[in-house]
PALOBA-994190 format. One record per atom (N, C-alpha, C): x, y, z; residue in three letters. Coordinates in steps of 0.05 Angstrom, whole numbers, plus 5000, padded with zeros to 4 digits. Atoms other than C-alpha are relative to their C-alpha. Example, Ala and Ser with C-alpha at 12.3 -4.5 7.8 and 13.67 -1.06 7.14 Angstrom:
2
501849765000ALA
524649105156ALA
501850245000ALA
498449764999SER
527349795143SER
498550225014SER
This chain:
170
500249724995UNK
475546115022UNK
497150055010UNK
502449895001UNK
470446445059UNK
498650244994UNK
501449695011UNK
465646995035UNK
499050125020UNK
502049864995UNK
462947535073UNK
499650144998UNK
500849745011UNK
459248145053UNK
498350115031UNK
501149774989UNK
458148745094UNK
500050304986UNK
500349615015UNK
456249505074UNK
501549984967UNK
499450075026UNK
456549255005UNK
502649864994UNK
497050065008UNK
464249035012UNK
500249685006UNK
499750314983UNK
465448245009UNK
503049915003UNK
496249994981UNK
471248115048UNK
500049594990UNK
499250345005UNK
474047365033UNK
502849975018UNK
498450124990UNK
478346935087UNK
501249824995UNK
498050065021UNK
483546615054UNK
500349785013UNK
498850284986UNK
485245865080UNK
501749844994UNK
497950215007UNK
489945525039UNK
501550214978UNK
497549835015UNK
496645815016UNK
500150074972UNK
499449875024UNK
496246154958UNK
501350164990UNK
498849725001UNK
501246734964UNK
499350185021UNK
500749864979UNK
497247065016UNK
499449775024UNK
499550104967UNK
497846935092UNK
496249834994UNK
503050114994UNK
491846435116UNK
498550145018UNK
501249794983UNK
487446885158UNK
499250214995UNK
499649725014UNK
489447565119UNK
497149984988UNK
502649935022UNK
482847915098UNK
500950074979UNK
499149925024UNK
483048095033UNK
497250064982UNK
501949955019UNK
477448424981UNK
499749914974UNK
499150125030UNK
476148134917UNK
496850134981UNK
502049825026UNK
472148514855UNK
498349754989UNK
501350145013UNK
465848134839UNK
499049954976UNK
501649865024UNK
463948544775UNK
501950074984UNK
498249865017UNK
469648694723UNK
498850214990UNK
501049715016UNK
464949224685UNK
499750245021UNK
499949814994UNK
464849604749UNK
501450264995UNK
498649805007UNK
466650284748UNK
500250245019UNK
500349844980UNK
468650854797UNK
498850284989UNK
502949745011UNK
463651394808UNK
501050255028UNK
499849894982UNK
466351724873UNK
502749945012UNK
496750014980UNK
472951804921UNK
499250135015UNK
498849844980UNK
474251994985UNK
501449885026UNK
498250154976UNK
479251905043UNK
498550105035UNK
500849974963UNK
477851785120UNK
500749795015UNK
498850184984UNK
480651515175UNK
503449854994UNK
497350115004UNK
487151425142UNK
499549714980UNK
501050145031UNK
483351025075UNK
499850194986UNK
501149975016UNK
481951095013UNK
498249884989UNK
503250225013UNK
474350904986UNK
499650124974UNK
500149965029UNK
472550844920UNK
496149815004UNK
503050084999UNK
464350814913UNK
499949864967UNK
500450065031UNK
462250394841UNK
498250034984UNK
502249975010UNK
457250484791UNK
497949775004UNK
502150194983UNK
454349814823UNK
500249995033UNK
501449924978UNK
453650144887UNK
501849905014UNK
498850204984UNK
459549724919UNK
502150175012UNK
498649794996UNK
464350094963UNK
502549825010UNK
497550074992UNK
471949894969UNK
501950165012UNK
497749814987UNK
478350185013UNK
501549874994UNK
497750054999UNK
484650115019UNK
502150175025UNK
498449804985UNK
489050355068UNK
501650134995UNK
498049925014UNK
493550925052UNK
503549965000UNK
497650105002UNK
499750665070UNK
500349824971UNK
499650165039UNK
499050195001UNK
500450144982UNK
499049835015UNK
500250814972UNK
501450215001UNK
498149854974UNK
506151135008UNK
499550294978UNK
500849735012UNK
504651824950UNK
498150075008UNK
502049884999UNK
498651874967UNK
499450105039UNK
499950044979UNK
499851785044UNK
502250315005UNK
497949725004UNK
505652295035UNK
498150284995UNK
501649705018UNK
500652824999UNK
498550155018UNK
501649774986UNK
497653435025UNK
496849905000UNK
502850145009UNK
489953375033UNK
499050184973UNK
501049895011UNK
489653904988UNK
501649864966UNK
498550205028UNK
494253474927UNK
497249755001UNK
501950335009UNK
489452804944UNK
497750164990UNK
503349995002UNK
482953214936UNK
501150114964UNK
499349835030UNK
486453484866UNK
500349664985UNK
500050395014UNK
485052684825UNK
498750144975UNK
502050045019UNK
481352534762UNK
499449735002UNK
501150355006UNK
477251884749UNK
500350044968UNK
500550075027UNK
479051584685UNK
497849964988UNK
502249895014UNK
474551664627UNK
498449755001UNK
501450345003UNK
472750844627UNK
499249945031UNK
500450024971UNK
472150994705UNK
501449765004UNK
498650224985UNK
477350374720UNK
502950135010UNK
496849914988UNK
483550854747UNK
499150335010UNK
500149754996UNK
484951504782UNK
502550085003UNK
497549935008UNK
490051924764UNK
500650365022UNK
499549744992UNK
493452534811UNK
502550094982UNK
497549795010UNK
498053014770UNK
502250085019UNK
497249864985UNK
501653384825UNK
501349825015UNK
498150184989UNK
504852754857UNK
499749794979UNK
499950185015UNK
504352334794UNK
499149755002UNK
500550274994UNK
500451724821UNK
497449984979UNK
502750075009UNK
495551324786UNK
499749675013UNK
501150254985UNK
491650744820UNK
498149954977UNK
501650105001UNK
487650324786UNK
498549805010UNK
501650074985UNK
481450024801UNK
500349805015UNK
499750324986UNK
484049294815UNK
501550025027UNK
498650024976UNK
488449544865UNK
498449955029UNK
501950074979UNK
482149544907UNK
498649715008UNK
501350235010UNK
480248844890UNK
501149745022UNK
498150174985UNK
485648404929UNK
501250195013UNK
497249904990UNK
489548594987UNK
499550005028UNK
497950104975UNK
493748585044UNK
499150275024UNK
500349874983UNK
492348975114UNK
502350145001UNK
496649964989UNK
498649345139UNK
500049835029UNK
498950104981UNK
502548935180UNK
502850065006UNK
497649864996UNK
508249405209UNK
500949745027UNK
498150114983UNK
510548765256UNK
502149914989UNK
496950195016UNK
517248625217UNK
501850214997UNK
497649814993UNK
524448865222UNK
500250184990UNK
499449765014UNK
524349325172UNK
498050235012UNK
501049754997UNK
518449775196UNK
501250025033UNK
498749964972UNK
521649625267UNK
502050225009UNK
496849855007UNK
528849945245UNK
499150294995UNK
500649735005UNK
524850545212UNK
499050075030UNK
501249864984UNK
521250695273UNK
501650055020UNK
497749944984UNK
526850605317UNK
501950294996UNK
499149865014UNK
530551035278UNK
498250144980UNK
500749805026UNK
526151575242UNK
501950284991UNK
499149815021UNK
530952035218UNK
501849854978UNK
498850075022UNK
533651585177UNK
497350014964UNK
501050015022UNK
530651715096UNK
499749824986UNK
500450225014UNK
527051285066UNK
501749964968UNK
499349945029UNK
528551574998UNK
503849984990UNK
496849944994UNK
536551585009UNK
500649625007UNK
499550375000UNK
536350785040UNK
499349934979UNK
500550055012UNK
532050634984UNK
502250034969UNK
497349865020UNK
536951024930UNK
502649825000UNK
497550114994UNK
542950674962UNK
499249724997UNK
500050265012UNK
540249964951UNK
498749894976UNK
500450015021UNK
537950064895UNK
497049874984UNK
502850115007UNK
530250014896UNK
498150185003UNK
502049854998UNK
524050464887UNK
499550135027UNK
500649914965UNK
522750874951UNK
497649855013UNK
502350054997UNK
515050694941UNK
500149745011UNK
500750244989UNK
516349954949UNK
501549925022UNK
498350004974UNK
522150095008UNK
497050105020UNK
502449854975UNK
515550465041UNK
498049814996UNK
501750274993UNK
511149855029UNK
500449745018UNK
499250064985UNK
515949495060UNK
499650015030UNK
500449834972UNK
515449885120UNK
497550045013UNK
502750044980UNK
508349895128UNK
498649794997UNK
500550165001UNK
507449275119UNK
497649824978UNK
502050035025UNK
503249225053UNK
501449794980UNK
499250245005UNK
508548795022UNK
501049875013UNK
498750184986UNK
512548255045UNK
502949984990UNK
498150065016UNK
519648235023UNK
502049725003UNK
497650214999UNK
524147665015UNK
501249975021UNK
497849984991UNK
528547405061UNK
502950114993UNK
497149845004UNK
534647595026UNK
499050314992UNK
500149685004UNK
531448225001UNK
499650215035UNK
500049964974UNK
529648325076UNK
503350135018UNK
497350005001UNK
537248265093UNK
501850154984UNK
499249755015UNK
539248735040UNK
500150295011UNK
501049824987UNK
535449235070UNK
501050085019UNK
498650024973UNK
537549095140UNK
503150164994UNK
497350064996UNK
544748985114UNK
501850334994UNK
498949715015UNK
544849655080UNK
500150245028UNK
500049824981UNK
542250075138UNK
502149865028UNK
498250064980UNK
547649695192UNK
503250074979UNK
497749805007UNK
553049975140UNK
500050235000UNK
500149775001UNK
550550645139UNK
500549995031UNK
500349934959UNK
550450565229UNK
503449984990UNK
497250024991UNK
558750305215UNK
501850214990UNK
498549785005UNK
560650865167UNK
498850255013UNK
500849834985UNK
556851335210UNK
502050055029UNK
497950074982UNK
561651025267UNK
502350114998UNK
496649985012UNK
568051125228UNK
500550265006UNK
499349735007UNK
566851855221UNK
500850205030UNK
């Protein structure tokens, strides 16, 4: 792994298979006692400043609620009292700190965010419903923040090419 630090953030390049792609940047928390002291979004992130001065994002797609939310819901948060989480009420999300720690770019090159984009009036929340899985992690899917299975992949697929045949029938 390599290290490098810019504008306080040390980014690490990943080389040997561990779960994450070889190449994939990814952030990693040097300080467990840190603690968040500040928020704010831009550019389609979320930054989280720390009480050791270190500043982390995330992109908001990793948090399809918060990506969904008004600006006037995101700017409505609290920072937990131990400063390691932040919690919004009116869309019910809470992130904690580690989520900033490790992670994945969006990579919308795969069938599933392909199919959504092809097709946006199809609902996420309605495909998701019908196969029987969280919307949030059907919309991670989609922007490429996780990775899903081949067969879970194929689920997905398999579900929305039954909804195209009974769409047919009718």
């Amino acid at each position: 792994m390599v290290m490098v630090k810019q504008n306080n953030i040390e980014t690490a390049e990943v080389v040997e298979n561990n779960g994450i792609k070889p190449g994939m940047n990814t952030l990693m928390r040097t300080n467990v006692m840190e603690s968040i002291v500040k928020l704010w979004f831009e550019d389609g992130r979320i930054y989280i400043l720390t009480d050791k001065g270190n500043t982390y994002s995330r992109p908001l797609e990793a948090f399809p609620l918060l990506l969904e939310a008004t600006p006037e819901q995101r700017a409505h948060y609290e920072i937990g009292l131990d400063g390691d989480d932040i919690r919004w009420d009116d869309i019910d999300e809470d992130i904690h700190i580690s989520s900033f720690f490790v992670i994945a770019e969006p990579d919308t090159n795969n069938p599933i965010a392909e199919v959504f984009h092809k097709f946006p009036q199809l609902n996420v929340s309605e495909v998701a419903r019908t196969i029987g899985i969280n919307k949030s992690l059907l919309s991670r899917y989609i922007y490429g923040i996780k990775k899903p299975s081949a067969q879970r992949t194929e689920q997905i697929l398999g579900t929305i090419r039954q909804l195209g045949r009974d769409m047919a029938a009718i």
